[in-house]
C-alpha positions as CSV (number, residue, x, y, z in Angstrom):
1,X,0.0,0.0,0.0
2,X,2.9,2.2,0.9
3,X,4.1,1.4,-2.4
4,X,1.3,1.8,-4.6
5,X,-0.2,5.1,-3.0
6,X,2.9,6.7,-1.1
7,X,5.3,9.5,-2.8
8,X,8.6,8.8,-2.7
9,X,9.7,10.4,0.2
10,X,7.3,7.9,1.9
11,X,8.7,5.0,-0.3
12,X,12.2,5.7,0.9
13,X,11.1,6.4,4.5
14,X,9.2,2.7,5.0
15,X,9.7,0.5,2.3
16,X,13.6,-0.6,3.0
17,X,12.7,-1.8,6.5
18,X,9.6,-3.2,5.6
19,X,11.0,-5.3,2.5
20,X,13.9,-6.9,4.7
21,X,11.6,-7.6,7.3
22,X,13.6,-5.2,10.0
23,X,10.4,-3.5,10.5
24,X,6.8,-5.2,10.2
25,X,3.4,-4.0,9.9
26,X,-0.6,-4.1,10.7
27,X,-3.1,-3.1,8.4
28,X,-5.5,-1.5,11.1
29,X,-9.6,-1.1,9.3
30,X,-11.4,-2.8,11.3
31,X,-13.2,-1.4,14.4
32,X,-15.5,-2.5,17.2
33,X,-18.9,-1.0,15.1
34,X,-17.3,-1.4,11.5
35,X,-16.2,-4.9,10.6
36,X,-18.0,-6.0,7.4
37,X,-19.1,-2.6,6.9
38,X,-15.6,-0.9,6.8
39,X,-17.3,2.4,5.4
40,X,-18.7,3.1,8.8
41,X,-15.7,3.5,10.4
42,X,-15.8,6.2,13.5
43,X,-11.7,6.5,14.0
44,X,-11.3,10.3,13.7
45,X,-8.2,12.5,12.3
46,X,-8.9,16.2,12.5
47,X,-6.4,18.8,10.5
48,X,-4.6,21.0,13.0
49,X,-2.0,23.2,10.6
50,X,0.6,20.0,9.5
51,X,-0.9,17.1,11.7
52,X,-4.0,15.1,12.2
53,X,-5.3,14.6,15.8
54,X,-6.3,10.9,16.1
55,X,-9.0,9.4,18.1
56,X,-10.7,6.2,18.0
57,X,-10.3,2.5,18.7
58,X,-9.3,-0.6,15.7
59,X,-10.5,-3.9,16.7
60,X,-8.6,-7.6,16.0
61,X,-5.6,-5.5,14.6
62,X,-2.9,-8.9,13.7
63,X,0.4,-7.8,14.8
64,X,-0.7,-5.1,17.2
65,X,1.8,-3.6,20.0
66,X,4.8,-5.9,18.0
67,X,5.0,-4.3,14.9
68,X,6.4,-1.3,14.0
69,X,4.4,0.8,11.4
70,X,0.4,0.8,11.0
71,X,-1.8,1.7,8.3
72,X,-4.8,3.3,9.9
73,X,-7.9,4.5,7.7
74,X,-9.7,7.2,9.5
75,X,-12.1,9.2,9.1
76,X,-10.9,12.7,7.9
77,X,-14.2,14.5,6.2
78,X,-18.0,13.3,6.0
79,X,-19.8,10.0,6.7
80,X,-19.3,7.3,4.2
81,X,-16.3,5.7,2.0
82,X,-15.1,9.4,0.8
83,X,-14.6,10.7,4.1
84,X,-11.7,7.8,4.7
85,X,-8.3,9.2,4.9
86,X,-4.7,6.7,5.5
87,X,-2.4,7.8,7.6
88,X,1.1,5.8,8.4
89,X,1.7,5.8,12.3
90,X,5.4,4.9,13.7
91,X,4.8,2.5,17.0
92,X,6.3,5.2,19.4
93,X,4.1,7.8,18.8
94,X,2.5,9.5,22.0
95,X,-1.6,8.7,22.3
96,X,-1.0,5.3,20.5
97,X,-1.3,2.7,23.0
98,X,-2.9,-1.4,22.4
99,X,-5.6,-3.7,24.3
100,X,-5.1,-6.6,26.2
101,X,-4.1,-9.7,23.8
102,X,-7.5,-11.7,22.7
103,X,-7.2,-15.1,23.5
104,X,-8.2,-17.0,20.4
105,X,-9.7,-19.9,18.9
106,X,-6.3,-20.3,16.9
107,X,-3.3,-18.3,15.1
108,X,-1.6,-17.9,18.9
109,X,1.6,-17.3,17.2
110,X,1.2,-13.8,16.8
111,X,-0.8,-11.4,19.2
112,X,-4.9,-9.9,18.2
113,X,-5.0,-6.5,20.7
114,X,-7.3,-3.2,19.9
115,X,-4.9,-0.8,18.6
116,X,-6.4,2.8,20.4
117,X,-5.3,6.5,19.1
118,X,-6.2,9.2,22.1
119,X,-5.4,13.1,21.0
120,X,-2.5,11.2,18.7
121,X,-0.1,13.8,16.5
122,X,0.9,12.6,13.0
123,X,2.2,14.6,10.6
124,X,0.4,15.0,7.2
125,X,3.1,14.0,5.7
126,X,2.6,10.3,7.0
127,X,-0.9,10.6,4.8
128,X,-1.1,8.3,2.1
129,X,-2.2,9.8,-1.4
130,X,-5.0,12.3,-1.1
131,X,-7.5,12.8,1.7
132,X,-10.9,11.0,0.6
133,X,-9.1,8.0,-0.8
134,X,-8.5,5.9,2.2
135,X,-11.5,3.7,1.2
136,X,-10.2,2.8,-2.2
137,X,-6.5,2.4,-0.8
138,X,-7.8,-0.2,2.2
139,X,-9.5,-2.1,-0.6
140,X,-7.1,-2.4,-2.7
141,X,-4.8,-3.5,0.1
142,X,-7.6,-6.4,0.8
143,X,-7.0,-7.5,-2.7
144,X,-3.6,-8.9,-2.0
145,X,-4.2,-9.8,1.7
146,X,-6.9,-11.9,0.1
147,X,-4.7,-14.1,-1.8
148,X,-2.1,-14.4,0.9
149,X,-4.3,-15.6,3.5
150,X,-5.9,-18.1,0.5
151,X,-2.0,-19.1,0.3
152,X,-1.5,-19.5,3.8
153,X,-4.4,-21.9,3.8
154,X,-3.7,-23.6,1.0
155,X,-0.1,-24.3,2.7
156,X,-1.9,-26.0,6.1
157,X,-4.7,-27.9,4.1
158,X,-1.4,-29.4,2.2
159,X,0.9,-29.6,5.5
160,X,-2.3,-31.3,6.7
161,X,-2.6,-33.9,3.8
162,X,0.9,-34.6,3.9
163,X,0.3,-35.9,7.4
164,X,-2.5,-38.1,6.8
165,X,-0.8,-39.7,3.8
166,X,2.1,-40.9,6.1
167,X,-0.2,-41.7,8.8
168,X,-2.8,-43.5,6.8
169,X,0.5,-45.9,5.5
170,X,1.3,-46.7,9.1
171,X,-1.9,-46.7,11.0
172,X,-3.2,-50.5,10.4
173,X,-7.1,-51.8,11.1
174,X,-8.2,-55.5,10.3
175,X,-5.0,-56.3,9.8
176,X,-3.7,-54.1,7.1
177,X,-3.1,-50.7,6.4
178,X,-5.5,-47.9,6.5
179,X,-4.0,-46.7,3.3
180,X,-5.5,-50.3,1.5
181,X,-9.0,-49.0,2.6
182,X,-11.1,-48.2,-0.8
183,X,-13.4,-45.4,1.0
184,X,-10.1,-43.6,2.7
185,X,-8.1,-43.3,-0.7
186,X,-11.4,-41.8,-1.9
187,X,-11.1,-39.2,0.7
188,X,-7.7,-38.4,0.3
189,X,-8.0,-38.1,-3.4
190,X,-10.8,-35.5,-3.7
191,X,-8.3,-33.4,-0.7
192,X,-5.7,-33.6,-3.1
193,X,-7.9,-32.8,-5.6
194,X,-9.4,-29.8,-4.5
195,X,-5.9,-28.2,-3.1
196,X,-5.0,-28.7,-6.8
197,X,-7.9,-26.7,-8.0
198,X,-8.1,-24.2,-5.0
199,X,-4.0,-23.8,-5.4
200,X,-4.8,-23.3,-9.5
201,X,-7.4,-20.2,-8.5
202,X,-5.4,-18.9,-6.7
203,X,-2.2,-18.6,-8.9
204,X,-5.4,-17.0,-11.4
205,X,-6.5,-13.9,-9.0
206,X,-2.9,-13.6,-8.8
207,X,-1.7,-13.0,-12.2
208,X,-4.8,-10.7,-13.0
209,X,-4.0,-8.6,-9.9
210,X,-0.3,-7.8,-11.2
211,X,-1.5,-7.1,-14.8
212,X,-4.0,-4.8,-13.0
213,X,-6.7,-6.7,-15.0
214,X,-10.0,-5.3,-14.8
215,X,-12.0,-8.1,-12.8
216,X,-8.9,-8.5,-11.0
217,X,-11.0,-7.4,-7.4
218,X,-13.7,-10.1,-8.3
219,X,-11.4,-12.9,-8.9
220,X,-9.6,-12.1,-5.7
221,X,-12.7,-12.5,-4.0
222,X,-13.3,-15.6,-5.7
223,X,-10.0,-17.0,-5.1
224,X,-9.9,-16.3,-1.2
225,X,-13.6,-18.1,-0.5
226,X,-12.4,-21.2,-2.6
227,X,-8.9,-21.6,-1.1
228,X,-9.8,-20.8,2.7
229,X,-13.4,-22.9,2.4
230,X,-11.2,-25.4,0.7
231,X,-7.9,-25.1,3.1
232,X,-10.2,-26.0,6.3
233,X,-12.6,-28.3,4.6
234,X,-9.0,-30.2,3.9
235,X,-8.1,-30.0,6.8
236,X,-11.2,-31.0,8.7
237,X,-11.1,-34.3,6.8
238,X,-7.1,-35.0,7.2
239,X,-8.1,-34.9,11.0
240,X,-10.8,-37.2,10.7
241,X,-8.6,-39.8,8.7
242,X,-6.7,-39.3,11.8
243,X,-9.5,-40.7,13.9
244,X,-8.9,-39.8,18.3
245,X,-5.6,-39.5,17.0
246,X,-6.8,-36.5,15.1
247,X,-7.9,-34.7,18.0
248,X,-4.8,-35.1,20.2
249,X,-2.2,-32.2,20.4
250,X,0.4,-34.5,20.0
251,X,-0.3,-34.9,15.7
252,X,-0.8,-31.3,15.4
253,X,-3.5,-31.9,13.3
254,X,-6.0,-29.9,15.4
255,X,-3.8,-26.8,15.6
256,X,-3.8,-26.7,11.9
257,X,-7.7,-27.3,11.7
258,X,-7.8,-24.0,14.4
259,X,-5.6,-21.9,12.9
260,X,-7.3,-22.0,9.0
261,X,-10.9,-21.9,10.4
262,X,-9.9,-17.9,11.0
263,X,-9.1,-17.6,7.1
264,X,-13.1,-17.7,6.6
265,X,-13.7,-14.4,8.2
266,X,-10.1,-12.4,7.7
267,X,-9.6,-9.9,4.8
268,X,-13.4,-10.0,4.7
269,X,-15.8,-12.8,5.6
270,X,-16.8,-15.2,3.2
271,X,-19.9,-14.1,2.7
272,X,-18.6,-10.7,2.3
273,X,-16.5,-12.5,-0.9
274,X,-19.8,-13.5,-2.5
275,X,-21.3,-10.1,-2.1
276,X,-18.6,-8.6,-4.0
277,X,-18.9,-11.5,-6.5
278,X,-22.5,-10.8,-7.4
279,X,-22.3,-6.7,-6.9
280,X,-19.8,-7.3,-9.8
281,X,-21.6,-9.5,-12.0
282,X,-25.1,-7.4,-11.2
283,X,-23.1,-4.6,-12.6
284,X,-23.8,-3.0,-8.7
């Protein structure tokens, strides 16, 4: 986002640490009134001379009080998407302080905290493109989140089928191994099929997005429900081939069945996906 919508001041300021990975990021949207329905956001930055005063709250913020930069959209003129401004905000700035750490379902190996902005100073400078963009800049930020978190579920619905395939060789019933069972190789087929496909849509959304293609938003939608409904469907089933086995820490299984079940409702629910789907092909 830095990239696409900062000048280059901004691009030299941020974009060396964040490419080596010395300093990481959270994307903040999200608040406690404005999930889905991002456009309501109530996070306030008022112009006083070369700063915005910040005030407000972001909710489920990935990251939060560990990384270094955030990319807030606030609310810097009237109700609605066009009001939305995005401002960059360094971790140490005064009247930026973080939640308690949410204790989750899954995806414990980073901290969820409410990131909160009280009287907060940033300079306009830190202000990404023009004011009145910030909606169109947080979408098109989604875009790509989309397909990463598609990716990362893709990765755990295969890490997940990788393990039953070398369980389901050793684990023997009636004498033989589960692996000789007609109804189980059936199973693990149609996983292995589906990853293929999923994996396939994916690798599609993502060559439209870099050409900049114009359905490239739609197929980005379409990509993300197919790969994360896909990725945990996966690895639902690996745990079942698993059996009580399945359901046992010790397999790690169930941590990978908890940790993609979160991909269905980040970078936008699922059934936020198909609304954009059919907005697009309404013509909406």
């Amino acid at each position: 986002m830095i990239d696409s919508f900062g000048d280059e001041a901004q691009r030299q300021k941020w974009l060396p640490g964040l490419c080596s990975m010395d300093l990481l990021s959270s994307y903040c949207l999200t608040e406690p009134g404005a999930g889905s329905d991002a456009g309501a956001l109530k996070t306030r930055a008022v112009r006083d001379g070369d700063h915005y005063v910040v005030n407000g709250v972001k909710q489920f913020i990935s990251g939060a009080g560990v990384s270094d930069v955030y990319i807030v959209m606030a609310r810097t003129g009237a109700e609605g998407a066009g009001g939305i401004s995005t401002l960059v905000i360094e971790k140490d700035t005064p009247g930026l302080s973080f939640g308690a750490e949410e204790k989750k379902m899954g995806w414990n190996a980073q901290p969820t905290r409410q990131v909160v902005f009280e009287d907060l100073r940033v300079p306009v400078a830190n202000r990404l493109g023009d004011e009145g963009i910030g909606f169109k800049i947080a979408m098109a930020g989604l875009d790509g989140g989309r397909l990463n978190i598609g990716a990362c579920s893709l990765g755990g619905a295969q890490a997940a089928l990788d393990k039953s395939v070398g369980y389901m060789r050793e684990r023997k019933a009636f004498g033989k191994p589960i692996a000789q069972f007609q109804a189980l190789q059936f199973t693990l087929a149609d996983m292995a099929t589906e990853l293929e496909a999923a994996r396939t849509f994916i690798w599609r959304a993502a060559a439209a997005l870099d050409a900049k293609a114009h359905d490239a938003t739609k197929l980005c939608a379409m990509a993300k429900r197919i790969a994360t409904d896909t990725g945990f469907d996966v690895a639902n089933k690996a745990l079942q081939l698993h059996g009580g086995y399945g359901y046992l820490a010790d397999y790690g299984i169930e941590k990978i069945v908890r940790d993609l079940r979160v991909h269905q409702i980040l970078e936008g629910t699922n059934e936020i996906m198909r609304l954009i789907v059919a907005r697009d092909l309404l013509g909406r």
